[in-house]
C-alpha positions in Angstrom: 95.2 76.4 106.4 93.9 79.6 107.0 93.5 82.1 104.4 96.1 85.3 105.0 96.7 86.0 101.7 94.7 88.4 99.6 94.9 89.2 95.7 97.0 91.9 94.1 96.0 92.1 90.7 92.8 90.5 89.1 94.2 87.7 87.6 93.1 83.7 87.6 95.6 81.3 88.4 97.0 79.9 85.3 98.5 76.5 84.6 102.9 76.9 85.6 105.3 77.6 88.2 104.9 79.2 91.3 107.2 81.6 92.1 107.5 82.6 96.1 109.2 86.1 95.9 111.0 86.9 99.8 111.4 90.0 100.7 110.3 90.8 104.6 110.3 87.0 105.8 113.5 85.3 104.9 113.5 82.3 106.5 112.2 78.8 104.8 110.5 77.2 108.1 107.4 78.4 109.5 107.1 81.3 106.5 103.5 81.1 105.7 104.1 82.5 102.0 106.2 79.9 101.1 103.8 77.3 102.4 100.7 79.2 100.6 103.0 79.1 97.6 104.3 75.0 98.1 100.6 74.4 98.6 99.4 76.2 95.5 102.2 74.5 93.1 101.5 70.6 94.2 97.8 71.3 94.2 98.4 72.2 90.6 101.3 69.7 90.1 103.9 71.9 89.6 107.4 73.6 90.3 107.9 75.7 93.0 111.0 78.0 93.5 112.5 81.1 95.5 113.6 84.5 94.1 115.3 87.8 96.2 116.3 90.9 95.1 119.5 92.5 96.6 119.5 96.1 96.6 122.4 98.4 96.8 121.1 101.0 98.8 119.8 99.7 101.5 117.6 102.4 103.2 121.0 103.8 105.0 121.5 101.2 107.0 125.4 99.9 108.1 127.3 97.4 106.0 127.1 95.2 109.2 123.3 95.3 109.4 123.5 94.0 105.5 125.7 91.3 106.5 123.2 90.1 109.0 120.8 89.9 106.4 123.5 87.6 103.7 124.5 85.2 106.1 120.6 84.5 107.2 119.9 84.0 103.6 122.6 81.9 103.0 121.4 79.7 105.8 117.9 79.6 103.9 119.3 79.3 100.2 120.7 76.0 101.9 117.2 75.1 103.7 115.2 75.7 100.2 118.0 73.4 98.3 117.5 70.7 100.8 113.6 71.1 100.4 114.2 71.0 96.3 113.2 74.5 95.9 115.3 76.6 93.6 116.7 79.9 95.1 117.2 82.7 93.0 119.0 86.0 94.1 119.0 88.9 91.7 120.4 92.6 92.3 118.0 95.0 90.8 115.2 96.6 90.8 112.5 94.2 92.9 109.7 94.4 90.5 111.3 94.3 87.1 113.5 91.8 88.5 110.8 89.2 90.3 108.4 90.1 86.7 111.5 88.7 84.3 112.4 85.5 86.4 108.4 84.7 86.8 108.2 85.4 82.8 111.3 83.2 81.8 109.5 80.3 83.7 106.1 81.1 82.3 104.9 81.4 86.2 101.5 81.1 86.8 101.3 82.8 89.9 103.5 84.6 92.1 103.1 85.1 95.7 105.0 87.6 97.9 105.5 89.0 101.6 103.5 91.8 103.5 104.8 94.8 104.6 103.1 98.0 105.6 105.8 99.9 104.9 105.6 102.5 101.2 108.6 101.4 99.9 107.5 97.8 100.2 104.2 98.5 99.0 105.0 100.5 95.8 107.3 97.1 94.9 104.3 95.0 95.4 101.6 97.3 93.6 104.2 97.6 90.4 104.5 94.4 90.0 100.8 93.3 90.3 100.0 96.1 87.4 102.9 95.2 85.2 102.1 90.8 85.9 98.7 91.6 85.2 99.5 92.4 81.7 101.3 89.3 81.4 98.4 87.4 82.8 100.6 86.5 85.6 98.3 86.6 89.4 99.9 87.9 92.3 99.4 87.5 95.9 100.1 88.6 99.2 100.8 87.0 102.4 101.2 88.0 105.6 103.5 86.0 107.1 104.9 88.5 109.6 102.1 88.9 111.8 99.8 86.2 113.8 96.8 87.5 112.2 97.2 89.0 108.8 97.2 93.1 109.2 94.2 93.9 106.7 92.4 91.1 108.9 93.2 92.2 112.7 91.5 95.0 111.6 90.0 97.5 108.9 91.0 100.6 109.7 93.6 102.7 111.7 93.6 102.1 115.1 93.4 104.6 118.0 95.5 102.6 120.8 96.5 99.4 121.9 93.5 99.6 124.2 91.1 99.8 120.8 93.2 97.0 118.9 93.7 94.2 121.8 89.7 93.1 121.9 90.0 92.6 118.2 93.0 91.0 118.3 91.6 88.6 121.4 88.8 88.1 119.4 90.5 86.3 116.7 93.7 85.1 118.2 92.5 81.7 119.0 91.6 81.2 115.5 95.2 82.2 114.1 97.7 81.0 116.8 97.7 77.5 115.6 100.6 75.0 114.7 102.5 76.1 111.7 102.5 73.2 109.1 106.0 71.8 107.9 107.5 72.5 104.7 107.6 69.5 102.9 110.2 68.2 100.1 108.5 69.7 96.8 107.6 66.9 94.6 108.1 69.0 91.3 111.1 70.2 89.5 112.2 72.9 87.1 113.6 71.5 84.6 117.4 71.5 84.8 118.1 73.6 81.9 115.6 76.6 82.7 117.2 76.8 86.3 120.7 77.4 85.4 119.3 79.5 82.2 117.8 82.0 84.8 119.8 81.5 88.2 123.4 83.1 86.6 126.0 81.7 88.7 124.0 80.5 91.7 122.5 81.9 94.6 124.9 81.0 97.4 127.1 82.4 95.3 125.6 85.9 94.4 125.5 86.0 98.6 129.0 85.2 98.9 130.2 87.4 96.8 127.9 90.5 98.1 129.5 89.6 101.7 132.8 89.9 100.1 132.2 93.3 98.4 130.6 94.5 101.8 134.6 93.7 103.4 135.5 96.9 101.7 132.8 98.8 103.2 133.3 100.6 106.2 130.3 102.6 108.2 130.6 106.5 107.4 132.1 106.6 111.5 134.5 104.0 110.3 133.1 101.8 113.2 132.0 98.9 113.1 128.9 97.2 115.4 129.2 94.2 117.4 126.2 92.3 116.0 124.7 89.1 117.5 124.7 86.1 115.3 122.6 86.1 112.2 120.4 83.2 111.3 117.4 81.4 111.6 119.4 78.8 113.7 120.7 81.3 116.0 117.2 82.9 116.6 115.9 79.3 117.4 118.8 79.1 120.1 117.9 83.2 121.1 114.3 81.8 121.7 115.5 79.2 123.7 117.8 80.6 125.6 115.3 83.5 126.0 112.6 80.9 127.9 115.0 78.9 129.9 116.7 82.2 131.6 115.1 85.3 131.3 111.5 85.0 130.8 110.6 84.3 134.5 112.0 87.9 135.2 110.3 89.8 131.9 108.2 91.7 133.5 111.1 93.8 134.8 112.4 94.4 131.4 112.5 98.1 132.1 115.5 97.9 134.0 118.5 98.1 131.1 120.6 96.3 133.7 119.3 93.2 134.2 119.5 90.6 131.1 116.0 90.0 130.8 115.1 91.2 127.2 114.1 88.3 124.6 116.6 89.8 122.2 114.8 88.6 119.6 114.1 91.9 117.6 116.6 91.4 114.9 115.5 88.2 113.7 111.8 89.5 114.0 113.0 92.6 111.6 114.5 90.4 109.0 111.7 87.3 109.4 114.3 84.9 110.6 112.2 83.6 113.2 108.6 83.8 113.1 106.4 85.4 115.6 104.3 82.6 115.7 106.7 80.2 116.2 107.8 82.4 119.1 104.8 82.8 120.8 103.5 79.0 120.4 107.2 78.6 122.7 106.4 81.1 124.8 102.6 79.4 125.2 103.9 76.2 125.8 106.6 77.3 128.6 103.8 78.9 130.1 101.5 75.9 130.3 104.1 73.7 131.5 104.9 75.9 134.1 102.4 78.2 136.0 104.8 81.0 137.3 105.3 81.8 133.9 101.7 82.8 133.2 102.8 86.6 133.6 106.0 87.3 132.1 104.4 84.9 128.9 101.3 87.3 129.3 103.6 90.9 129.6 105.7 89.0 126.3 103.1 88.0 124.4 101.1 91.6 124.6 104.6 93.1 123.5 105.0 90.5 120.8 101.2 90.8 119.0 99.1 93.4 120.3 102.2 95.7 119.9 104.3 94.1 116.6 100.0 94.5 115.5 99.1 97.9 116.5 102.6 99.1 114.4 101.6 97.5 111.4 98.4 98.8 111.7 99.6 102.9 112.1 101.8 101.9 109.0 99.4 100.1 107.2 96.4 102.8 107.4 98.2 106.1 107.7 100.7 106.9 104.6 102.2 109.5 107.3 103.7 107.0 109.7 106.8 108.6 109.4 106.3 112.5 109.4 104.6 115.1 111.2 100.9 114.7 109.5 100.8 111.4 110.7 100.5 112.5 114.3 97.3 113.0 116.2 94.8 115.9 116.3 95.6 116.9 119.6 99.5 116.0 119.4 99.6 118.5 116.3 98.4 121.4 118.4 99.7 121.1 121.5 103.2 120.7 119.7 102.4 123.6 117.7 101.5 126.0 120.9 104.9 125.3 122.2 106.4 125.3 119.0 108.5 128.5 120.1 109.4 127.6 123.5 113.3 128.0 124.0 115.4 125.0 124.0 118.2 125.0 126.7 120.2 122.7 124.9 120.8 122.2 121.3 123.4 120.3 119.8 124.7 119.2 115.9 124.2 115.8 114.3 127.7 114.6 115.0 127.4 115.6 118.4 124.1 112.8 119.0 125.3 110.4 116.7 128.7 110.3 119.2 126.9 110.8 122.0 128.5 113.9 123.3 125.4 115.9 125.4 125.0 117.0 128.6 122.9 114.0 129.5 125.3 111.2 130.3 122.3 108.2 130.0 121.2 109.5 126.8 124.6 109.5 126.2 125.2 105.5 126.9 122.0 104.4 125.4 123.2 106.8 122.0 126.4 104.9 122.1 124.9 101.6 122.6 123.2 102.3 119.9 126.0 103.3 117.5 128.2 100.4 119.1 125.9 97.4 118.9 123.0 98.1 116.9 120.5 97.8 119.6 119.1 99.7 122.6 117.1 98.8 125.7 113.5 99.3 124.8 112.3 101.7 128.0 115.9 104.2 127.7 114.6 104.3 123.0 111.4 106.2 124.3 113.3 108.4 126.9 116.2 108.9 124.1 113.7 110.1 121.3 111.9 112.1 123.7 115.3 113.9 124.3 115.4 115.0 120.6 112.2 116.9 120.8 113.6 118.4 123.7 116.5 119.4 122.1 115.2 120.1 118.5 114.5 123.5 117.0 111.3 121.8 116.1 109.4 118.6 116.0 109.5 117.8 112.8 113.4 118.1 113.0 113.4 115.8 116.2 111.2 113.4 114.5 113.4 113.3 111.4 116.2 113.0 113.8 115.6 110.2 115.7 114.3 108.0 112.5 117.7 108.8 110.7 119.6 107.5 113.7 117.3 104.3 114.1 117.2 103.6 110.3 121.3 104.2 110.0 122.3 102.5 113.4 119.7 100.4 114.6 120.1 96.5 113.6 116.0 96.6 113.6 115.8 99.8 112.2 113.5 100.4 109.0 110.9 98.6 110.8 107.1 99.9 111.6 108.0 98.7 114.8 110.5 101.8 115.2 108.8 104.3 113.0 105.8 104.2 115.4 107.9 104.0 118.8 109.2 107.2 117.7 105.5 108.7 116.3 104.6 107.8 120.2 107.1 109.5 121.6 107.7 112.7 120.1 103.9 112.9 118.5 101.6 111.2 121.1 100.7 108.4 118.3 98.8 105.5 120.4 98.6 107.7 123.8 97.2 110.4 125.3 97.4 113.7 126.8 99.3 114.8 129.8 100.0 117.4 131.9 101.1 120.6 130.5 105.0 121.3 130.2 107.1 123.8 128.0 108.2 122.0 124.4 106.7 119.2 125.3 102.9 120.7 125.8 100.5 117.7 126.9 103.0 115.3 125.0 104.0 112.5 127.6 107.7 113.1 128.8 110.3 111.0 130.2 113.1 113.0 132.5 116.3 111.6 133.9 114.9 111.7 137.8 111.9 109.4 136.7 114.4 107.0 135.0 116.4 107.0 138.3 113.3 106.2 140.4 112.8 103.3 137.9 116.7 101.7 137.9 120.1 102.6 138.6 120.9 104.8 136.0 124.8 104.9 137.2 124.9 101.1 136.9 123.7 101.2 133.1 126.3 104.5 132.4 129.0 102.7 134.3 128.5 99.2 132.1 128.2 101.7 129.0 131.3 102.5 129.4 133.0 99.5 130.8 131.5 97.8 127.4 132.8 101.0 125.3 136.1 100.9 126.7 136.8 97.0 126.6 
């Protein structure tokens, strides 16, 4: 097994438990933290067991998104019971929480998920200090990406273009089979399990489900979701290759059903993106005229989902104006009073209710399901610097909206495709043009040349109606 997990703290591994805290990955097959921690615990003969922390504000997004998260971890509470792993669920605080479950077991080491993202991070880092005055180690693994972010590379990344070589360099090395988890050998004694679980974990989910009943989105609306799960993303996957991903590489075209669909379970690590690019691999072997679309998906799914975590990972401002480029900065700032033809309130884009009828649709697709066709989310934030009195205001626009409607939301994945879009992050400069200066645009004619924009705004509202 490769190594993608790094120290956090300074500490040896002492004789005790290992304690696997989820957080980004919640799933129990293919993780490779859990497996770095199973693997750590039998080498040292030893229990093993699961803790999460459940937090009541959860970074603005719907009561529906949370919901998709509780019924994919009650799916992998049952997984880790049939695997004889305890599952813990606490609400709390992350750190103080994860530090007084490893204490109560005497823990000897405690391994955790990667995330780029600062809320994330600051978790992680308090816990490492305040274990490592308890003599407690703690590690990270990156479980999210193919090759682990610190690894793909050491610094921030200009482009895709500067990231894919490194990325091809050491992809063959990383994409390999994921080993199985296995039934663990060792058990917590009965006592100390039901001392520090409180009345269960399914039933700490169950209950949070029921509370979220009697919460209603601030629009009082609520979003048509897909199923949640890491069985329903196995059958997403699936589906994904038998159907649609001969025709991926049209997947610009927000009419056609060609889109993996898979971004929800990637956000909340209920599939991996391993797993689902071995799949992908595999179809493509077996059959030739999938060599493309497999290539088109699997750039998408790890030079991409990568490059993200990279801008996250080395730039603290991956989610404000300092984080954008040089040149982005300036030209924005040339244009910064350019008049705006069209400006409008924050009830007026959350509803959908501008002059541009396929912003519109893809606003209210948005606010209705959760999700939006990839292509029209780059021509809808590139509105909102349009539209904006300034960037920055368009910027903290359009992550408020993904954050509070998008399924995927709260994701480096989003915070970047927005940095690109209204901040040139990961491109270049382009012709000259008023607000937008040598930032790329997008215009309603070019979507037209690209698909039938009155197809997508007729369905929109076919789908919002009915």
């Amino acid at each position: 097994m490769l190594d993608r997990s790094r120290p956090l703290n300074h500490q040896p591994v002492r004789p005790g438990p290992v304690l696997y805290w989820m957080n980004r990955d919640q799933r129990a097959a293919d993780n490779w933290a859990l497996l770095t921690a199973q693997q750590e615990a039998i080498r040292s003969g030893q229990p093993l067991l699961a803790v999460f922390c459940l937090q009541e504000a959860f970074l603005g997004a719907r009561p529906e998104h949370f919901s998709f998260m509780l019924e994919g971890l009650l799916e992998t509470a049952r997984e880790l019971q049939d695997f004889n792993i305890p599952f813990i669920v606490r609400q709390g605080n992350p750190d103080r929480e994860v530090l007084a479950v490893a204490d109560r077991v005497q823990a000897s080491l405690v391994v955790t998920d990667f995330s780029p993202l600062r809320l994330p991070r600051q978790w992680r880092n308090d816990l490492a200090a305040a274990a490592g005055k308890a003599g407690v180690a703690v590690w990270e693994t990156d479980a999210h990406n193919i090759i682990p972010c610190w690894l793909a590379s050491d610094k921030l990344e200009f482009a895709a273009r500067t990231i894919r070589p490194k990325i091809q360099r050491q992809l063959l090395a990383w994409l390999t089979d994921i080993p199985a988890l296995v039934r663990h050998p060792f058990d917590l004694p009965v006592e100390l399990m039901r001392d520090i679980s409180g009345p269960g974990a399914l039933a700490v989910i169950q209950q949070a489900l029921v509370d979220l009943e009697h919460q209603t989105a601030p629009d009082g609306r609520r979003q048509t979701l897909p199923p949640p799960g890491p069985a329903a993303a196995k059958r997403r996957l699936s589906h994904f290759i038998a159907e649609s991903l001969k025709d991926f590489d049209r997947r610009n075209d927000p009419n056609l059903p060609v889109s993996s669909r898979l971004s929800p379970y990637l956000h909340f690590g209920q599939i991996s993106a391993q797993r689902a690019a071995l799949a992908v691999q595999a179809a493509a072997q077996a059959d030739p005229d999938l060599a493309a679309p497999a290539a088109s998906f699997l750039e998408e799914l790890i030079v991409r989902r990568e490059l993200s975590d990279n801008f996250c990972f080395y730039n603290p401002d991956y989610d404000n104006w300092n984080g954008f480029p040089a040149w982005a900065r300036q030209t924005l700032e040339r244009h910064r009073a350019d008049p705006r033809a069209y400006r409008y309130s924050d009830d007026q884009l959350e509803n959908g209710q501008t002059h541009d009828p396929l912003w519109n649709t893809a606003q209210l697709e948005l606010r209705d399901t959760g999700q939006m066709p990839g292509y029209l989310r780059m021509y809808w934030a590139k509105k909102l610097l349009e539209w904006c009195a300034t960037p920055e205001l368009a910027q903290q626009i359009a992550i408020a909206l993904n954050d509070g409607l998008a399924i995927d939301g709260r994701d480096p994945n989003g915070y970047v495709g927005i940095a690109w879009s209204i901040g040139g992050v990961h491109d270049r400069p382009w012709g000259e043009r008023p607000v937008f200066g040598t930032i790329r645009t997008m215009t309603y004619d070019g979507c037209r040349r690209k698909f039938s924009v009155d197809d997508y705004i007729r369905k929109g509202r076919y789908r919002r109606d009915g």
